[in-house]
N, C-alpha and C positions, 0 to 999 in steps of 0.2 A: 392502605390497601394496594397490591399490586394489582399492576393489570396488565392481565396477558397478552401477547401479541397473539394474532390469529394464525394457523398454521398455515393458510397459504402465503403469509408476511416471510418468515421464516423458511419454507419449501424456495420460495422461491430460491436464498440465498446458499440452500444444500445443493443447487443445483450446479453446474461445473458450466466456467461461462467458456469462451474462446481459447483465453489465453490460461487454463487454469483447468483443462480434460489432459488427465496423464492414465489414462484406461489401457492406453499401450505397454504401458506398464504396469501391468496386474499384479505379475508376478515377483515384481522387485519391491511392491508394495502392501503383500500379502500377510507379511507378519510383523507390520508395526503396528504398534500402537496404539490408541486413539485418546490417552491421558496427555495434554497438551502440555505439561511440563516436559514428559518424555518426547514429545513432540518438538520440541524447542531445541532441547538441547542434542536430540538427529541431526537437525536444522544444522546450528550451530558447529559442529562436527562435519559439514558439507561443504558450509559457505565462509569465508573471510572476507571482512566488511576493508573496502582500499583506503577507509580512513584511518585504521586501525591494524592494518596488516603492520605495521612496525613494531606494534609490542609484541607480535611474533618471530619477529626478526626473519620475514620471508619478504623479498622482493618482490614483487608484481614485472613481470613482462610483460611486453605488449601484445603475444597472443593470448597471458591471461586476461589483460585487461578489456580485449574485444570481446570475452565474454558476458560484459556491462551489456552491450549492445541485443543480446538476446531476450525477445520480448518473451514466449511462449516457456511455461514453466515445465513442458516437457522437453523445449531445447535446452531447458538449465540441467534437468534431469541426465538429459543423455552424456552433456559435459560434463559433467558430477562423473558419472561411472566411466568416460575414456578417461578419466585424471586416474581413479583407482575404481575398479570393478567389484571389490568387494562389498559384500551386503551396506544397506543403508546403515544399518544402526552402530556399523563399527565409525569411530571418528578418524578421521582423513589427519594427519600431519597438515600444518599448514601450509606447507609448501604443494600440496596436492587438494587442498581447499578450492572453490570456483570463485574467483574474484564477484564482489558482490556488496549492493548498496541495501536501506531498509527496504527497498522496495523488493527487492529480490529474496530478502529472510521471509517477506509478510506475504508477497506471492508463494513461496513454496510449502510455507505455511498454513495459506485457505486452499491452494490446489491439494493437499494430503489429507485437513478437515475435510471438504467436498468430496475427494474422495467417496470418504467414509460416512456420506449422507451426513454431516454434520454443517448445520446451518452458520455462515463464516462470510465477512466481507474486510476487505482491504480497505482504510481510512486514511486520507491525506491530509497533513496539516502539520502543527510547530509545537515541536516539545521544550520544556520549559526545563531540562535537566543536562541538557549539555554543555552550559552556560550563562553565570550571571547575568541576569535582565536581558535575556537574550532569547528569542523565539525563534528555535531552529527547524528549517525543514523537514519531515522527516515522516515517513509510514509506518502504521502498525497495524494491527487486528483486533475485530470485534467480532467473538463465534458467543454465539445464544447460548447460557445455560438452561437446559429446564429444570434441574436444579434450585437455579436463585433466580427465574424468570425476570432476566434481565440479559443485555448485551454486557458481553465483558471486556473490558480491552484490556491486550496483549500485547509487552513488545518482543518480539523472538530474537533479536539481535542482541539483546541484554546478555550478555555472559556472564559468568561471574569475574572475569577480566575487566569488562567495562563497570560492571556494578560497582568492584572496587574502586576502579579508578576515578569513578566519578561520583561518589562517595553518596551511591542513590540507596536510601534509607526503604523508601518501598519495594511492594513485589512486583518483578516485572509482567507477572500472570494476571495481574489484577490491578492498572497503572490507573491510580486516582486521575478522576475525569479533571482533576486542576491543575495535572502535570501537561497536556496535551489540548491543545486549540486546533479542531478541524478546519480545514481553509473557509469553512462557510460563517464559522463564528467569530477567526482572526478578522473576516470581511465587516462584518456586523460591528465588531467591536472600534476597528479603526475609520471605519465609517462615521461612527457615531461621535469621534473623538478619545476615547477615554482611553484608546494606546498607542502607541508611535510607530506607523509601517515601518520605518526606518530600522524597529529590534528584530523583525520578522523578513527570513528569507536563507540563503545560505550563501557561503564563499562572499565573493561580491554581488549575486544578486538577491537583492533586500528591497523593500518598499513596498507598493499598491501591487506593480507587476508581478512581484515574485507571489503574494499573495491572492490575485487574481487567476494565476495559473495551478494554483493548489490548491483553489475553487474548483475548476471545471476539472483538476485531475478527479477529486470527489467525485464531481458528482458522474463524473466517467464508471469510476471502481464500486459507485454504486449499482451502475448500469452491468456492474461486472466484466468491465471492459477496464484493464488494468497495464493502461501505456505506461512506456519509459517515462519517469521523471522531469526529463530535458525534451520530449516529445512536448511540441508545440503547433496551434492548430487554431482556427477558429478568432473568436474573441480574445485569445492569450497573446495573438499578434500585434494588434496598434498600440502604439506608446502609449500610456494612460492619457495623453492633454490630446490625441484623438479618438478617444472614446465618446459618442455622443451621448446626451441623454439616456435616449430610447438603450442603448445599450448595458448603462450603469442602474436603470432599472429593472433589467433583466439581470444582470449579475447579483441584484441586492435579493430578484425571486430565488433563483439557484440558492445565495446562502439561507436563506428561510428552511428552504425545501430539506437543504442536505442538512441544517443546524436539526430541523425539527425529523431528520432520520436516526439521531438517537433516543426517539421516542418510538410512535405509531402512527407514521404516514404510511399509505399504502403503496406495496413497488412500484404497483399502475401508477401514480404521482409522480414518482422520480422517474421512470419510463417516459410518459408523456412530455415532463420540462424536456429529456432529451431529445424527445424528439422533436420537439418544436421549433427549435432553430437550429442550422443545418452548422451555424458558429460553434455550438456546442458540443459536436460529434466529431473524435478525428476522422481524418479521410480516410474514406474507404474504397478498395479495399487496402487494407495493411500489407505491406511489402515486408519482406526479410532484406539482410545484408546484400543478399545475390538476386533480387527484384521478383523472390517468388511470390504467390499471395499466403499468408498467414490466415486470416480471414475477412469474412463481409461479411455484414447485417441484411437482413432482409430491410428491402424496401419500405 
């Protein structure tokens, strides 16, 4: 039997958080879509991922690559169109792409769902397809079907370039929950022993910390509060060996919390953990590159 989430579960997630209101752009956003295939591959057509820009044979300079550095998915937007002004749906050459990591395919992605009232959050954690025995860092999206009244996950970075190359057999609209470990069940799982923080993390940082920090990004993008990747704050700061207690029993609540948000906890749940310790919430208010403020949370 399924069972439904409740529509203020879901409302809440249609709602456009800080970093994810592109209303400024109405207009540029009037005649797309809302079929999340055709969604993807928009996406896909705007952004070029910098681990990947080489099977395009496009260079990254370094006023693209400051592009990384923009948190608000309307400053991605406004980039997108100075590179090429033409409508969204046409696809960009890659050399006119916005430099861009998953984080940036999976924000522009729930900012265009929300949009369009469509219930959509950003998830942080280690996909299992980029590499043998190896648990890579990495974001994607879960927008509600009511359809198949379930969460769906999505990865929008998937092209059919990478799908080849990396010889991924499923759909990326539809990515089996055994391809993908949210930071709160990689926590759970190597907690408990039965996998090696050592296969989980990325580049060189791998282990407890990198997996600790893909915790609280969670349970941030559940809060719909969707920081830079390499944004660190809070609890992601002390080296794991000074971590005390009191602290690793509050990191094992947060995986509880976020593991059991692919079910039916209530927002009010994940709200509250955030708001509880002040470790868990980046500072606020958020600065841009030039120290303006992005935004603040009410008190």
């Amino acid at each position: 039997m399924t069972r439904l989430l409740p529509s203020t579960y879901t409302g809440t997630y249609a709602q456009v958080g800080p970093l994810t209101d592109l209303s400024m752009y109405h207009a540029h956003l009037a005649h797309l879509p809302n079929d999340i295939a055709d969604l993807c591959r928009i996406i896909q057509g705007l952004l070029v991922h910098v681990f990947w820009h080489g099977l395009d044979a496009s260079p990254l300079t370094g006023d693209r690559k400051r592009a990384l550095q923009m948190r608000p998915a309307a400053a991605k937007l406004a980039a997108i169109l100075a590179l090429d002004d033409r409508p969204l749906m046409i696809a960009r050459p890659p050399e006119r792409r916005l430099a861009a990591t998953s984080r940036d395919y999976s924000l522009l992605l729930v900012a265009l769902l929300r949009h369009q009232g469509i219930p959509t959050r950003v998830r942080c954690g280690f996909a299992t397809f980029f590499a043998p025995r190896r648990y890579e860092e990495h974001w994607m999206v879960e927008y509600w079907s009511d359809d198949d009244h379930r969460w769906v996950l999505v990865d929008p970075q998937m092209d059919d370039t990478q799908r080849a190359a990396l010889s991924v057999a499923f759909d990326p609209l539809d990515v089996p929950r055994s391809r993908f470990l949210s930071g709160g069940a990689a926590w759970q799982r190597c907690r408990s022993g039965s996998l090696d923080p050592a296969l989980f993390g990325s580049l060189e940082n791998r282990g407890m910390h990198a997996i600790r920090c893909t915790l609280i990004h969670d349970l941030a993008t559940l809060n719909r509060i969707e920081m830079l990747p390499w944004d660190r704050w809070g609890l992601m700061l002390p080296p794991d060996e000074m971590l005390r207690d009191a602290d690793i029993t509050l990191l094992d609540t947060v995986a509880h919390v976020t593991v059991g948000a692919l079910a039916t906890p209530s927002p009010e749940a994940v709200a509250a953990l955030f708001a509880s310790d002040a470790r868990l919430r980046p500072p606020l208010p958020v600065e841009s590159m030039n120290g303006e403020a992005l935004f603040d949370l009410p008190a």
